[in-house]
C-alpha positions as CSV (number, residue, x, y, z in Angstrom):
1,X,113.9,99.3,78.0
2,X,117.1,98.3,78.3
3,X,120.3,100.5,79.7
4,X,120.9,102.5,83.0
5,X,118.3,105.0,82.3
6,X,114.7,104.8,84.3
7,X,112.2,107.0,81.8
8,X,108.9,107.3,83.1
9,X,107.1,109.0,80.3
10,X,104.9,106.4,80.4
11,X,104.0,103.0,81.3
12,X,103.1,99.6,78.9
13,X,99.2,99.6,79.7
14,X,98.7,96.1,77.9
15,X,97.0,93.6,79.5
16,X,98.8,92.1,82.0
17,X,98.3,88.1,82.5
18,X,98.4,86.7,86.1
19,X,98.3,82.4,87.0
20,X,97.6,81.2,90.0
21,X,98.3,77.9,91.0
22,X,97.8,76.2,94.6
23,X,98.8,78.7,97.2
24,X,101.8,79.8,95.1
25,X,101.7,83.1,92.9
26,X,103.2,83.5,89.6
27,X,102.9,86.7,88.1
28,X,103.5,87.4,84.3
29,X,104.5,91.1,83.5
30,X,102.5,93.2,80.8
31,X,105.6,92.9,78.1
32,X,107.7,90.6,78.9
33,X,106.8,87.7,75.8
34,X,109.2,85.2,75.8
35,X,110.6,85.5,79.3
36,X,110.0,83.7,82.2
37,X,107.3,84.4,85.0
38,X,108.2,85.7,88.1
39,X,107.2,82.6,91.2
40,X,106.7,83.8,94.9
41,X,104.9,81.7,97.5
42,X,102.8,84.0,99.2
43,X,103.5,87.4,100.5
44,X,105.4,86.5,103.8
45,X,107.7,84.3,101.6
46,X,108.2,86.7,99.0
47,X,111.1,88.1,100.8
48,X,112.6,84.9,101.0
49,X,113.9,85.1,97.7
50,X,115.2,88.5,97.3
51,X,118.8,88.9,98.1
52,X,122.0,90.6,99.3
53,X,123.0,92.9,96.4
54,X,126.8,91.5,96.5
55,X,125.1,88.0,95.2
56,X,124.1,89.4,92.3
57,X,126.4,89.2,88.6
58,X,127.2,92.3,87.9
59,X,129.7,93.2,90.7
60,X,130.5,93.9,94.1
61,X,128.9,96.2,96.5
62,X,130.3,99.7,96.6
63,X,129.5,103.1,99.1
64,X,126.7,105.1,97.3
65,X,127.5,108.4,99.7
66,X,124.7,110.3,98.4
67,X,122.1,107.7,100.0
68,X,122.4,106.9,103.2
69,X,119.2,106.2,104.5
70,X,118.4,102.4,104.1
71,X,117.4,100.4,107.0
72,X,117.5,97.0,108.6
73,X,113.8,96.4,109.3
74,X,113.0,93.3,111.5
75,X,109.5,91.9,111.9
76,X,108.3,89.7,114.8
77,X,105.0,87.3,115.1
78,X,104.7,85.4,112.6
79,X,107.0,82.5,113.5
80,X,110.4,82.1,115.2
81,X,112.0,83.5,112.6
82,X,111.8,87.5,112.2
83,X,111.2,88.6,109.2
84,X,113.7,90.9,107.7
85,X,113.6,93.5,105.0
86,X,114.9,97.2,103.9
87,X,113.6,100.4,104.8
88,X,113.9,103.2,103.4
89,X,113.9,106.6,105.4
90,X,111.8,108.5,104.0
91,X,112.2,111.6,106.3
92,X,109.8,112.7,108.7
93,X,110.4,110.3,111.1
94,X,109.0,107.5,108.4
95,X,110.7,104.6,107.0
96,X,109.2,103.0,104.0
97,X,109.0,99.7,103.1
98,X,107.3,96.5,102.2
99,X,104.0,95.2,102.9
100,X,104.3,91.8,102.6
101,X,106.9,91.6,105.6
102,X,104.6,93.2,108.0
103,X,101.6,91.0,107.8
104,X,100.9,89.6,111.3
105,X,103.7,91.7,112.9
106,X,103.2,92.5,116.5
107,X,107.0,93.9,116.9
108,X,108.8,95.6,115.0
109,X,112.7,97.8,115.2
110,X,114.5,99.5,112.6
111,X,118.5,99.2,113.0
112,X,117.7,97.7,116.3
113,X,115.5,100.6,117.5
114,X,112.0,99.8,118.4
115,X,109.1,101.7,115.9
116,X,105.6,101.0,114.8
117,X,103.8,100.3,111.6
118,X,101.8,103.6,110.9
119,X,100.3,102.3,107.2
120,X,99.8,99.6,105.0
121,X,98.8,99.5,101.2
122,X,98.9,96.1,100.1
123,X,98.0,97.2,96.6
124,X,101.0,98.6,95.8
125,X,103.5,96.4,98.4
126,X,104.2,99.5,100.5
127,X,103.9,100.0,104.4
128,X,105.1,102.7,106.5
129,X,107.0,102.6,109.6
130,X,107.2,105.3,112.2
131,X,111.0,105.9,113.9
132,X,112.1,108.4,116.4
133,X,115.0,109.5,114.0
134,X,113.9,112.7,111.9
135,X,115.8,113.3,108.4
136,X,114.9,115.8,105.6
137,X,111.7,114.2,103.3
138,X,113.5,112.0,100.6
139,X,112.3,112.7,96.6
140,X,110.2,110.5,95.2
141,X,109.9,111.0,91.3
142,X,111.8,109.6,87.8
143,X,115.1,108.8,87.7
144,X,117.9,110.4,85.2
145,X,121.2,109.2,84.6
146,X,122.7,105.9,86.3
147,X,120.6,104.5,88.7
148,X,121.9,102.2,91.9
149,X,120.2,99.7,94.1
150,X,120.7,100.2,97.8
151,X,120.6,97.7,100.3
152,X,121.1,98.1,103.9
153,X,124.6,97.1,103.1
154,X,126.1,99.2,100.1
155,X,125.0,99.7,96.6
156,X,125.4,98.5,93.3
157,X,124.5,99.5,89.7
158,X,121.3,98.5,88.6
159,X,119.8,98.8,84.7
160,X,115.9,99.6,84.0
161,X,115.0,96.7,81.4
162,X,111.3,98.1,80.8
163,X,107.8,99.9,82.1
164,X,105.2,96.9,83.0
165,X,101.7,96.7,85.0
166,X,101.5,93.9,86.8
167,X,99.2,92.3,88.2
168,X,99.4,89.8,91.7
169,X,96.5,87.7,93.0
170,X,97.0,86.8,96.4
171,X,96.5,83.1,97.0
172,X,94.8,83.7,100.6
173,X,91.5,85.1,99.0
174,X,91.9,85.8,95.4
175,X,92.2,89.6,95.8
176,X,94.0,90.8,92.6
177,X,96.3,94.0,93.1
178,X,97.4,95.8,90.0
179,X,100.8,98.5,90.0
180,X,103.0,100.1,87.6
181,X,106.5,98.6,87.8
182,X,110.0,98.6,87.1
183,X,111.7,95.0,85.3
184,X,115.3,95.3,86.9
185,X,118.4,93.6,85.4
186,X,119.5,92.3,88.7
187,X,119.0,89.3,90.8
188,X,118.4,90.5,94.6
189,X,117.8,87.9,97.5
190,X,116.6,86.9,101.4
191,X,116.0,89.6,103.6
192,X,116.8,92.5,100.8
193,X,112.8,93.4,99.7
194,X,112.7,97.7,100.2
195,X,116.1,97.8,98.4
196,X,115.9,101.3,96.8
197,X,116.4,102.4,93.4
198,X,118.2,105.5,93.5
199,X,119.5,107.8,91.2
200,X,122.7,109.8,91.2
201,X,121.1,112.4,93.4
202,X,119.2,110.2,95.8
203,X,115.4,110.8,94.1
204,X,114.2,107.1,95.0
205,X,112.9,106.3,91.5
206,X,111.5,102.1,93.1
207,X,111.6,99.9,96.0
208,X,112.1,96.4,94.8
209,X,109.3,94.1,96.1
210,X,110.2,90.6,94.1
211,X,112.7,88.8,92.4
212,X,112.5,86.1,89.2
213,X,113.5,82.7,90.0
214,X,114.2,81.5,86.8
215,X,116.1,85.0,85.4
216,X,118.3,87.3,86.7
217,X,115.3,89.7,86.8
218,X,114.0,91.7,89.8
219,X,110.8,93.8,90.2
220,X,110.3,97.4,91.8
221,X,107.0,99.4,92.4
222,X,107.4,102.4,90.7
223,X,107.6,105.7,92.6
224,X,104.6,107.0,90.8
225,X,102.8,104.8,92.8
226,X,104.7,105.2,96.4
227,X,104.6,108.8,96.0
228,X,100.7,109.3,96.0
229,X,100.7,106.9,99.1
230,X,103.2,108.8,101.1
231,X,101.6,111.9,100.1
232,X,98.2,110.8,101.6
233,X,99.6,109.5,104.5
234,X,101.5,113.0,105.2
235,X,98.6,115.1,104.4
236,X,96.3,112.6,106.8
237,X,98.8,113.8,110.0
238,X,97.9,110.8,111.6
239,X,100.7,108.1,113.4
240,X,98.6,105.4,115.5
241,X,99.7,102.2,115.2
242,X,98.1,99.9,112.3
243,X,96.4,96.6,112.2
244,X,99.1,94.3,110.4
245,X,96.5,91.9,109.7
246,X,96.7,87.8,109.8
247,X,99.7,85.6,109.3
Protein backbone atom coordinates (compact mmCIF):
# COMPACT_ATOMS: atom_id res chain seq x y z
CA UNK A 1 0.00 0.00 0.00
CA UNK A 2 2.03 2.41 -1.13
CA UNK A 3 1.61 6.54 -0.69
CA UNK A 4 1.18 8.81 2.48
CA UNK A 5 -2.15 7.44 3.37
CA UNK A 6 -2.48 4.74 6.52
CA UNK A 7 -6.06 2.81 5.63
CA UNK A 8 -6.92 0.47 8.11
CA UNK A 9 -9.98 -1.13 6.63
CA UNK A 10 -8.37 -4.17 6.99
CA UNK A 11 -5.34 -6.05 7.51
CA UNK A 12 -3.49 -8.95 4.98
CA UNK A 13 -4.50 -12.10 7.18
CA UNK A 14 -2.14 -14.48 5.06
CA UNK A 15 0.06 -16.64 6.71
CA UNK A 16 2.79 -14.99 7.94
CA UNK A 17 6.35 -17.05 7.78
CA UNK A 18 8.78 -16.52 10.75
CA UNK A 19 12.86 -18.18 10.71
CA UNK A 20 14.73 -18.51 13.49
CA UNK A 21 18.15 -19.02 13.48
CA UNK A 22 20.73 -19.18 16.54
CA UNK A 23 19.66 -16.52 18.99
CA UNK A 24 19.02 -14.02 16.14
CA UNK A 25 15.25 -13.36 14.87
CA UNK A 26 14.38 -12.81 11.47
CA UNK A 27 10.92 -12.05 10.77
CA UNK A 28 9.31 -12.29 7.32
CA UNK A 29 6.04 -10.14 6.92
CA UNK A 30 2.62 -11.69 5.66
CA UNK A 31 3.02 -9.87 1.95
CA UNK A 32 6.00 -8.75 1.43
CA UNK A 33 7.21 -11.62 -1.56
CA UNK A 34 10.22 -10.57 -3.00
CA UNK A 35 11.57 -8.36 -0.30
CA UNK A 36 13.91 -8.86 2.17
CA UNK A 37 13.40 -10.14 5.86
CA UNK A 38 13.58 -7.94 8.59
CA UNK A 39 16.98 -9.25 11.19
CA UNK A 40 17.03 -8.14 14.96
CA UNK A 41 19.09 -9.94 17.58
CA UNK A 42 16.96 -10.29 20.31
CA UNK A 43 14.68 -7.91 21.96
CA UNK A 44 17.11 -5.75 24.03
CA UNK A 45 19.13 -5.34 20.69
CA UNK A 46 16.29 -4.59 18.62
CA UNK A 47 16.60 -0.96 19.47
CA UNK A 48 20.01 -0.99 18.41
CA UNK A 49 19.13 -0.60 14.98
CA UNK A 50 16.42 1.86 14.82
CA UNK A 51 17.56 5.32 14.23
CA UNK A 52 17.43 9.12 14.41
CA UNK A 53 14.82 10.10 11.85
CA UNK A 54 17.32 12.86 10.22
CA UNK A 55 19.43 9.60 9.02
CA UNK A 56 16.87 8.49 7.09
CA UNK A 57 16.65 9.46 2.81
CA UNK A 58 13.86 11.22 2.46
CA UNK A 59 14.79 14.52 4.24
CA UNK A 60 15.62 16.46 7.10
CA UNK A 61 13.85 16.69 10.41
CA UNK A 62 11.21 19.37 10.63
CA UNK A 63 8.84 20.79 13.89
CA UNK A 64 5.55 18.82 13.71
CA UNK A 65 3.68 21.53 16.20
CA UNK A 66 0.61 19.52 16.46
CA UNK A 67 2.64 16.59 18.42
CA UNK A 68 4.48 17.40 21.03
CA UNK A 69 4.51 14.71 23.22
CA UNK A 70 7.51 12.32 22.45
CA UNK A 71 9.88 11.41 25.04
CA UNK A 72 13.42 10.50 25.77
CA UNK A 73 12.99 7.16 27.75
CA UNK A 74 16.19 5.78 29.39
CA UNK A 75 16.42 2.29 30.81
CA UNK A 76 18.92 1.09 33.51
CA UNK A 77 20.08 -2.62 34.52
CA UNK A 78 20.87 -4.42 31.97
CA UNK A 79 24.41 -3.46 31.34
CA UNK A 80 26.44 -0.16 31.48
CA UNK A 81 24.91 1.10 28.85
CA UNK A 82 21.23 2.53 29.33
CA UNK A 83 18.96 1.66 27.03
CA UNK A 84 17.24 4.35 25.27
CA UNK A 85 14.03 4.60 23.33
CA UNK A 86 10.81 7.04 22.54
CA UNK A 87 7.85 7.52 24.55
CA UNK A 88 5.11 8.58 23.71
CA UNK A 89 2.67 10.56 26.24
CA UNK A 90 -0.11 9.17 26.12
CA UNK A 91 -1.96 11.43 28.69
CA UNK A 92 -2.95 10.52 31.98
CA UNK A 93 0.12 10.60 33.41
CA UNK A 94 1.31 7.50 30.95
CA UNK A 95 3.95 7.36 28.42
CA UNK A 96 3.91 4.54 26.00
CA UNK A 97 6.48 2.76 24.61
CA UNK A 98 8.41 -0.29 23.75
CA UNK A 99 8.73 -3.52 25.48
CA UNK A 100 11.71 -4.74 24.37
CA UNK A 101 13.73 -1.80 26.06
CA UNK A 102 12.32 -2.49 29.44
CA UNK A 103 13.27 -6.07 29.94
CA UNK A 104 15.38 -6.29 33.10
CA UNK A 105 14.98 -2.57 33.89
CA UNK A 106 15.36 -1.70 37.46
CA UNK A 107 15.55 2.35 36.66
CA UNK A 108 13.92 4.14 34.56
CA UNK A 109 13.35 8.49 33.77
CA UNK A 110 11.58 9.97 31.04
CA UNK A 111 13.28 13.44 29.87
CA UNK A 112 15.48 13.05 32.82
CA UNK A 113 12.55 12.69 35.32
CA UNK A 114 12.42 9.55 37.28
CA UNK A 115 8.94 7.20 36.50
CA UNK A 116 8.04 3.58 36.75
CA UNK A 117 7.06 0.85 34.36
CA UNK A 118 3.18 0.34 35.13
CA UNK A 119 2.65 -2.59 32.17
CA UNK A 120 4.14 -4.76 29.77
CA UNK A 121 2.60 -6.70 26.72
CA UNK A 122 5.30 -8.31 24.99
CA UNK A 123 2.89 -9.59 22.40
CA UNK A 124 2.32 -6.63 20.88
CA UNK A 125 6.00 -4.67 21.77
CA UNK A 126 4.20 -2.20 24.06
CA UNK A 127 4.88 -1.13 27.75
CA UNK A 128 3.61 1.63 29.72
CA UNK A 129 5.39 4.01 31.84
CA UNK A 130 3.94 6.07 34.65
CA UNK A 131 5.17 10.08 34.83
CA UNK A 132 4.18 12.76 37.12
CA UNK A 133 3.35 15.07 34.09
CA UNK A 134 -0.52 14.87 33.31
CA UNK A 135 -1.61 15.79 29.51
CA UNK A 136 -5.03 15.30 27.79
CA UNK A 137 -5.48 11.33 26.59
CA UNK A 138 -3.81 11.23 23.07
CA UNK A 139 -6.11 9.35 20.11
CA UNK A 140 -5.34 6.22 19.15
CA UNK A 141 -7.19 5.08 15.90
CA UNK A 142 -6.51 5.28 11.71
CA UNK A 143 -4.76 7.67 10.17
CA UNK A 144 -6.05 10.15 7.18
CA UNK A 145 -4.18 12.29 5.13
CA UNK A 146 -0.20 12.65 5.47
CA UNK A 147 1.19 10.94 8.15
CA UNK A 148 4.74 11.96 10.05
CA UNK A 149 7.15 9.97 12.21
CA UNK A 150 8.05 11.72 15.49
CA UNK A 151 11.08 11.14 17.25
CA UNK A 152 12.11 12.82 20.43
CA UNK A 153 13.85 15.12 18.11
CA UNK A 154 11.50 16.49 15.32
CA UNK A 155 9.53 14.81 12.60
CA UNK A 156 9.61 13.75 9.31
CA UNK A 157 7.26 12.44 6.51
CA UNK A 158 6.66 8.96 6.61
CA UNK A 159 4.68 6.68 3.72
CA UNK A 160 2.45 3.50 4.76
CA UNK A 161 3.82 0.77 2.12
CA UNK A 162 1.15 -1.99 3.26
CA UNK A 163 -1.10 -3.91 6.19
CA UNK A 164 0.99 -7.17 7.38
CA UNK A 165 0.65 -9.78 10.45
CA UNK A 166 3.69 -10.59 11.59
CA UNK A 167 4.80 -12.83 13.43
CA UNK A 168 8.26 -12.85 16.01
CA UNK A 169 9.56 -15.88 17.85
CA UNK A 170 11.67 -14.93 20.58
CA UNK A 171 15.00 -16.74 20.57
CA UNK A 172 15.08 -16.93 24.55
CA UNK A 173 12.26 -19.66 24.72
CA UNK A 174 10.57 -20.03 21.39
CA UNK A 175 7.43 -18.06 22.43
CA UNK A 176 5.92 -16.83 19.07
CA UNK A 177 3.98 -13.39 19.28
CA UNK A 178 1.72 -12.45 16.44
CA UNK A 179 0.47 -8.40 15.67
CA UNK A 180 -1.06 -6.44 12.97
CA UNK A 181 1.52 -4.03 11.56
CA UNK A 182 2.36 -1.19 9.61
CA UNK A 183 5.52 -1.70 6.55
CA UNK A 184 7.03 1.96 6.64
CA UNK A 185 8.99 3.53 3.83
CA UNK A 186 11.66 4.73 6.15
CA UNK A 187 14.80 3.64 7.66
CA UNK A 188 14.84 4.67 11.56
CA UNK A 189 17.92 3.86 13.81
CA UNK A 190 19.69 3.44 17.58
CA UNK A 191 17.79 4.69 20.41
CA UNK A 192 14.59 5.78 18.14
CA UNK A 193 12.11 2.49 18.86
CA UNK A 194 8.49 4.33 20.19
CA UNK A 195 8.83 6.81 17.28
CA UNK A 196 5.17 7.68 16.65
CA UNK A 197 3.26 7.73 13.59
CA UNK A 198 1.16 10.57 13.56
CA UNK A 199 -1.21 11.99 11.51
CA UNK A 200 -1.92 15.65 10.62
CA UNK A 201 -4.06 15.96 13.77
CA UNK A 202 -1.91 14.05 16.16
CA UNK A 203 -4.26 10.51 16.20
CA UNK A 204 -1.13 8.18 16.74
CA UNK A 205 -1.95 5.78 13.95
CA UNK A 206 1.85 3.22 15.10
CA UNK A 207 4.70 3.16 17.22
CA UNK A 208 7.66 1.81 15.30
CA UNK A 209 9.14 -1.28 17.04
CA UNK A 210 11.90 -2.53 14.22
CA UNK A 211 13.71 -1.53 11.35
CA UNK A 212 15.00 -3.75 8.03
CA UNK A 213 18.60 -4.06 7.69
CA UNK A 214 18.80 -4.85 4.27
CA UNK A 215 15.90 -2.13 2.97
CA UNK A 216 15.03 1.05 3.82
CA UNK A 217 11.87 -0.49 5.51
CA UNK A 218 10.77 0.12 9.13
CA UNK A 219 7.98 -1.73 11.14
CA UNK A 220 5.11 -0.17 13.49
CA UNK A 221 2.49 -2.01 15.60
CA UNK A 222 -0.60 -0.86 14.51
CA UNK A 223 -2.79 1.22 16.90
CA UNK A 224 -5.56 -1.24 16.66
CA UNK A 225 -3.49 -3.23 18.62
CA UNK A 226 -2.11 -0.45 21.29
CA UNK A 227 -5.44 0.84 21.67
CA UNK A 228 -7.18 -2.26 23.25
CA UNK A 229 -4.01 -2.46 25.60
CA UNK A 230 -4.20 1.10 26.79
CA UNK A 231 -7.82 0.69 27.13
CA UNK A 232 -7.44 -2.34 29.55
CA UNK A 233 -4.85 -0.81 31.44
CA UNK A 234 -7.14 2.47 32.01
CA UNK A 235 -10.13 0.60 32.79
CA UNK A 236 -7.89 -1.73 35.39
CA UNK A 237 -7.05 1.80 37.50
CA UNK A 238 -4.17 0.15 38.68
CA UNK A 239 -0.29 1.92 38.77
CA UNK A 240 2.10 -0.47 40.93
CA UNK A 241 5.23 -0.91 39.60
CA UNK A 242 5.77 -4.11 37.14
CA UNK A 243 8.11 -6.99 37.06
CA UNK A 244 10.40 -6.09 33.88
CA UNK A 245 11.38 -9.53 33.77
CA UNK A 246 15.19 -11.05 33.00
CA UNK A 247 17.93 -9.53 30.91
Amino acid sequence: MPGDRARHAGVDHRSPTTIKVGTRRRLVDSSAVGHSPLTTTGLPLVAAVLVVAGCAAGGTPTALIEFDRTREVRFSGCSRVDELAVGIDIGDGLVLTVAHAVRGATAVTADGTPAEVVAIDHRVDAALVSVDERLSPLVLGPGEGSLRLVTADGARAVGVEREVTVRIEEPRDGTVYERDGLVLDVVVAAGESGAAVVDGDGVLTGMVFATSRTSERSYAVSATELRPFVDAFRADGERAPVDTGSC
